[in-house]
N, C-alpha and C positions, 0 to 999 in steps of 0.2 A: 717360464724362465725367470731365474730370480734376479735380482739387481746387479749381482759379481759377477755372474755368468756371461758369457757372450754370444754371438752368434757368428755366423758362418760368413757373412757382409763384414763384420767387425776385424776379425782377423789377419793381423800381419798390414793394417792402415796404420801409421806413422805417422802422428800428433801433427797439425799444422804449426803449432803453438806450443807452447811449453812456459807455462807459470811457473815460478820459484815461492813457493809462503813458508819456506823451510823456515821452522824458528817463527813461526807468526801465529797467534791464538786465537781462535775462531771468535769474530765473522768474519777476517779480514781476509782468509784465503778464500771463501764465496765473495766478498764484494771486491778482489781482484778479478775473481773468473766473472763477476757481472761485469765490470770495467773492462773486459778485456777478450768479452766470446763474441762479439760482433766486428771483430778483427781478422777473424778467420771463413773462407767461404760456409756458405750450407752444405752440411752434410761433413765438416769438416770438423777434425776432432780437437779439441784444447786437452792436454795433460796438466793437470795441477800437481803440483810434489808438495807436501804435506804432510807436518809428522804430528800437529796437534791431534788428537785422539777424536776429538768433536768434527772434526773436517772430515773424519772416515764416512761418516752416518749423515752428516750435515750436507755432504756438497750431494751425493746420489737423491737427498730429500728435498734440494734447491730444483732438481734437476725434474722430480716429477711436478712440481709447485711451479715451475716455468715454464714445461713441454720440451723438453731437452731430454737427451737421453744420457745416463750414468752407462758408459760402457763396459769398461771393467775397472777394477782397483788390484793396484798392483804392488806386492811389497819391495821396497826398496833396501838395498844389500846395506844401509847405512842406518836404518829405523828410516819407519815414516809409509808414505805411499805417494804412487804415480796413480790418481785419480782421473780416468779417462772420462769426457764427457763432449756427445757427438753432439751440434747444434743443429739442431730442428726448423729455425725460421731468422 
């Protein structure tokens, strides 16, 4: 299974959380989602919305580099993306 892809557990869970970095240039929408993933239980998902281009590839690469899972990336009807990422610990 590749990074975008999801699985059968993933599907149809609804973000505990929801970051806003719309408009914000990469690191800052990773060092939002570090500020801000142990605010949501384990196993609980954070959406990041992000339209910088770097935060595509960047937060799913934060996410094996910390044991966290990239769930899926989702495009947004306005440009950008809803970066899902499930916490692990």
């Amino acid at each position: 299974m590749t990074s975008r892809q999801t699985s059968e557990e993933d599907v149809g869970q609804a973000p505990a959380l929801t970051i806003d970095a719309l408009g914000k240039k990469c690191p800052i929408p990773i060092i939002m989602l570090a500020e801000r993933i142990n605010h949501v239980p384990l196993n609980g998902v954070v959406a990041v919305l992000a339209d910088d281009p770097a935060a595509f590839t960047d937060i799913p690469a934060w996410c094996r580099l910390k044991s966290h899972r990239h769930v899926a990336s989702h495009e947004l009807p306005q440009g950008g993306w809803a970066i899902h990422v499930r916490r692990n610990y």
